[in-house]
N, C-alpha and C positions, 0 to 999 in steps of 0.2 A: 528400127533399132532392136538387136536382138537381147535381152537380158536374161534369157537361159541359156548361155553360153555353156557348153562344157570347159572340164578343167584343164586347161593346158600344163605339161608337163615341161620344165624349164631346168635345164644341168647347164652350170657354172663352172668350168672347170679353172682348177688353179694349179699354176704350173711348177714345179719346181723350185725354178732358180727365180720366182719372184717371192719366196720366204727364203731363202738359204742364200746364204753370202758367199760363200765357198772355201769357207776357213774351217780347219779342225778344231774344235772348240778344245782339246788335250794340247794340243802343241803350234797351232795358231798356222800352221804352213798351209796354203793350199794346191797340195797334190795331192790328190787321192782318187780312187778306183770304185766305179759302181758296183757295186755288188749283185745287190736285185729289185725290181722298180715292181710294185704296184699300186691299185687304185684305190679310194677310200670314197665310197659315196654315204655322205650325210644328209639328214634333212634338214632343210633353214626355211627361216620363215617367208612362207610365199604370200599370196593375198584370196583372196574370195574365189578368180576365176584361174588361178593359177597354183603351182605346186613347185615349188623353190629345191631343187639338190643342188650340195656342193662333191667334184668328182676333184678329189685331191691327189694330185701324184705323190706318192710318196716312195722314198729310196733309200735305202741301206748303203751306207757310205764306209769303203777302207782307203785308213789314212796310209800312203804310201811311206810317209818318214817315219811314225810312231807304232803304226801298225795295229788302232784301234779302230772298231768297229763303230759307227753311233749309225742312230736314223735319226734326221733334222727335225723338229718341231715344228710343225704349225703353230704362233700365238692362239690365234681363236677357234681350232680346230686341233685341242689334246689326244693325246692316242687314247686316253681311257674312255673318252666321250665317245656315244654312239649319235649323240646329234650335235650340229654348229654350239657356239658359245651363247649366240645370241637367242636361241631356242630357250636355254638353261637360264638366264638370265630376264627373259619374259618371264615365262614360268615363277621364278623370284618374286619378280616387280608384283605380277598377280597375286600373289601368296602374302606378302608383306606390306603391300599398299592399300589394296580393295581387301583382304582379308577373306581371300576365297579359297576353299577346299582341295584338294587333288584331283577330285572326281569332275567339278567345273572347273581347275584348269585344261586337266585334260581337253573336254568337250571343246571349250575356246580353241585350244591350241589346232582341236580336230576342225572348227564348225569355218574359223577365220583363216587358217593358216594353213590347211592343210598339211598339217604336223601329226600324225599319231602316236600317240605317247602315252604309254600305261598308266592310271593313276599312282601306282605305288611308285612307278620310277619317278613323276612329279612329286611324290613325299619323297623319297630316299633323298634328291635333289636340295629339297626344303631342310632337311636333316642336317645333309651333310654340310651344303654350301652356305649355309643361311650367316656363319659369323663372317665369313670370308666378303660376302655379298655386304652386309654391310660397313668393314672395315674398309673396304677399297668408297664406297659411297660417301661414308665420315670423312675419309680423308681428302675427296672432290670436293665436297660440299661443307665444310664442318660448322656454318652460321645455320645452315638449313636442313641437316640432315635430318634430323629428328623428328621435325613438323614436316616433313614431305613422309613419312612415313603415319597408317593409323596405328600401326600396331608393330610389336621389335618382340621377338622370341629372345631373350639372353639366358643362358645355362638353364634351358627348361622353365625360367619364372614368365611369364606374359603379361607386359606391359603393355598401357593401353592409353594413347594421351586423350582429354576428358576428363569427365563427373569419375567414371570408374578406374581413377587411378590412385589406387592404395587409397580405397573409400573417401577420396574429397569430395565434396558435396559440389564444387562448383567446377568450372573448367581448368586445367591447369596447363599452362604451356610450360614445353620443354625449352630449356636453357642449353643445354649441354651432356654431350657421354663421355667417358672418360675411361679407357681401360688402365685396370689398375692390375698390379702384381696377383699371381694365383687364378686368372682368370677372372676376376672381384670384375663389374663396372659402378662406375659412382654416375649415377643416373642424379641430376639438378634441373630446376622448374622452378618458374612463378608462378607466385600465391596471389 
């Protein structure tokens, strides 16, 4: 058995017409004219002895009745991302679960995944995505969200469930989040 395998390189490609339905999303017809087709390679998460890309076709589409222009959407691969959904979304989990750094997501992202990924774009990530990250999670989960998390950034204050939450001496479990008007959350726990 060999276990210094080198890293195999692994492209996924995805096609077209298996995200896009062939409807104009302006005027709902579908007839419409390619305009111009290229490729989009992302990284996604591979494993130890491997190296995951996704080679995404993508196409500039004109609608022949209305005469707009759009390019289709990937759900888990947005044009503003430079890597998969699922990359951005570890990244998260890491950040907000185990309560680790940019600098050691990165390294995991480099050491497991063969993903490299700047530390600061892992913080910019943490920034940006972090209410969105857990509104979509509250909403899946809303008995368990809170205690599946150690830690929740809300508008810069850092909560923390435990002894060190807003000085209780003993442990405090979370009950419930609650977003309220102005961006406010009414954060609730047992005493």
């Amino acid at each position: 058995m060999d276990f210094f395998q080198d890293v195999r390189d692994i492209i996924e490609h995805v096609a077209f017409h298996s995200y896009y339905n062939g409807e104009c999303p302006f005027c709902r017809c579908r007839n419409f004219t390619i305009i111009d087709t290229r490729s989009r390679t992302l990284p996604d998460l591979g494993g130890p002895t491997r190296r995951l890309s996704v080679d995404l076709e993508v196409k500039t589409i004109q609608c022949v009745e209305c005469g707009m222009t759009f390019t289709p959407e990937h759900p888990y691969y947005p044009p503003f991302l430079h890597y998969t959904l699922d990359v951005v979304q570890f990244a998260l989990s890491l950040a907000h679960r185990r309560e680790l750094s940019a600098q050691v997501i990165s390294a995991l992202l480099w050491e497991e995944h063969h993903v490299e990924v700047d530390p600061k774009t892992v913080q910019s990530w943490v920034n940006t995505y972090s209410e969105q990250y857990f509104q979509t999670y509250f909403a899946k989960k809303p008995q368990t969200a809170v205690e599946d998390f150690r830690a929740i950034t809300i508008d810069g204050t850092h909560f923390r469930a435990g002894k060190d939450l807003i000085g209780k001496k003993k442990v405090a479990e979370f009950s419930s989040v609650t977003r309220l008007a102005g961006n406010a959350y009414l954060l609730t726990w047992w005493e």
